[in-house]
Structure formats: C-alpha cells, structure tokens
C-alpha positions as CSV (number, residue, x, y, z in Angstrom):
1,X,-4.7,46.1,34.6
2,X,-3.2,47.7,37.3
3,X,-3.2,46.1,41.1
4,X,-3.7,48.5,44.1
5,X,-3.0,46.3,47.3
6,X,-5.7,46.4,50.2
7,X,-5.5,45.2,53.3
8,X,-7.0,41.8,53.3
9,X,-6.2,40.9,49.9
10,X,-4.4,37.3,49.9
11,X,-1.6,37.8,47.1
12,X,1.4,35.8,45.3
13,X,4.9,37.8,45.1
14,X,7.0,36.9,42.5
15,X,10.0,38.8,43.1
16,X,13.0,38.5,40.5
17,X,15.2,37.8,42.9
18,X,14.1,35.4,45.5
19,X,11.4,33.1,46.5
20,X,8.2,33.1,45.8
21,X,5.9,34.4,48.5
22,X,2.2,33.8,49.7
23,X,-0.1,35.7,52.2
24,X,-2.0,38.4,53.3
25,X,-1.5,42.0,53.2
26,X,-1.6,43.2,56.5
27,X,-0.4,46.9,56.1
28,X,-0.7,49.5,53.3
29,X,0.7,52.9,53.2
30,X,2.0,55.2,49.7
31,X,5.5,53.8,51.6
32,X,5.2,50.2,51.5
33,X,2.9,47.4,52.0
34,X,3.1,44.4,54.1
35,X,2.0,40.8,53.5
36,X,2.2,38.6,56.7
37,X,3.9,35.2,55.8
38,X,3.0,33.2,58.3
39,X,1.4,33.1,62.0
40,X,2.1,30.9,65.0
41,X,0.4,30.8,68.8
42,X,2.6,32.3,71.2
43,X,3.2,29.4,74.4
44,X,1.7,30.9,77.8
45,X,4.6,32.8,79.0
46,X,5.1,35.0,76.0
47,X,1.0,35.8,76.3
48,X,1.7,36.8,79.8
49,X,4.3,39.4,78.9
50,X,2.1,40.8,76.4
51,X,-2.0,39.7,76.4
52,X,-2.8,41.7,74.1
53,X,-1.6,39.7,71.0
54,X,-1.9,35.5,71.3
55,X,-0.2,35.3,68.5
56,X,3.2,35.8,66.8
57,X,3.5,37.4,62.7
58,X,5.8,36.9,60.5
59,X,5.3,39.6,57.8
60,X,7.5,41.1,54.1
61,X,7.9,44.4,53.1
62,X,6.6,45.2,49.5
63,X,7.6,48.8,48.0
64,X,5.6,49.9,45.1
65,X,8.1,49.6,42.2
66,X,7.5,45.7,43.1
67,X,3.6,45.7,43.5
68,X,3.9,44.8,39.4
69,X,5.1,41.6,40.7
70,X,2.0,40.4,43.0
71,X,-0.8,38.3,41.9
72,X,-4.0,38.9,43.6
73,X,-6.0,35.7,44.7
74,X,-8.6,37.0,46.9
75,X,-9.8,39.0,49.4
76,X,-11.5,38.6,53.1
77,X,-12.9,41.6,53.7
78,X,-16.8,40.5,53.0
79,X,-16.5,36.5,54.8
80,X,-16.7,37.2,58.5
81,X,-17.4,33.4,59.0
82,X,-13.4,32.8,58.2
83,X,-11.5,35.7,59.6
84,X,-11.7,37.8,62.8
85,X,-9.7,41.3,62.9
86,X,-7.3,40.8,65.9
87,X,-8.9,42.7,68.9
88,X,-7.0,46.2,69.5
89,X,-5.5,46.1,65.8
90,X,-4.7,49.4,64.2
91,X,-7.2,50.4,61.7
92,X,-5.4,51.2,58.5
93,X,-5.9,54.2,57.2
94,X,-8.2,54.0,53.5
C-alpha cells in the first residue's frame, strides 16, 4: 500500500543513506514534505525578538521519490488533549 504523508502524521524515515529519522510531518506540498525532528523552548531573549513563536524547530526535508521509505506510526489530528496547533501557524493547504 501506498503512503500519502499528512500533516500530523508521526513517521519513521529510513533513508538508504543515513540515519534513521523520527517525527512529525509538519509541512506537505507535491514539492516536498517536512518532518520536524525535534523542538526546544527558546530562553527569554530570543522570545522577545520574536513572540510569536516560544519555541525553536528543527525539521528534514523529504522529496517524494523517498516517501517509499517512511513508515507511518500515527497520527494527531483527532486527540486535542495531546497537541495544540501553534497559534498563528500557516494552515497547510489540503
């Protein structure tokens, strides 16, 4: 079976050529999608600078001729008890 990435899906990349990776997509397009790696609290100063985000991403580009390699897990679209969209994100486009 065939897997279309959505945002919100939690996958595992298994490139050929690297490490493997886990996380969330945070981005699709036909282009690319990305999966954010990791997260981390920005300290006070950097929240000053810029409010709007408190915290710090660390996503992957995946291109489509690799989406053969993920593995979804799960999704968190449907449990708003465990995630809440960042205020002011970008709606992706469906």
């Amino acid at each position: 079976m065939k897997y279309t990435p959505q945002v919100d899906d939690y996958v595992i990349w298994t490139p050929s050529y690297g490490p493997v990776l886990k996380g969330w997509v945070y981005f699709v397009s036909d282009q690319y999608i990305t999966i954010e790696i990791g997260v981390r609290c920005k300290d006070d100063e950097n929240i000053k600078d810029c409010p709007i985000h408190k915290k710090t991403h660390c996503c992957v580009l995946c291109f489509p001729e690799y989406w053969h390699q993920l593995e979804y897990v799960k999704n968190r679209r449907n449990d708003e008890d465990t995630y809440k969209s960042q205020e002011g994100r970008y709606i992706d486009p469906q």
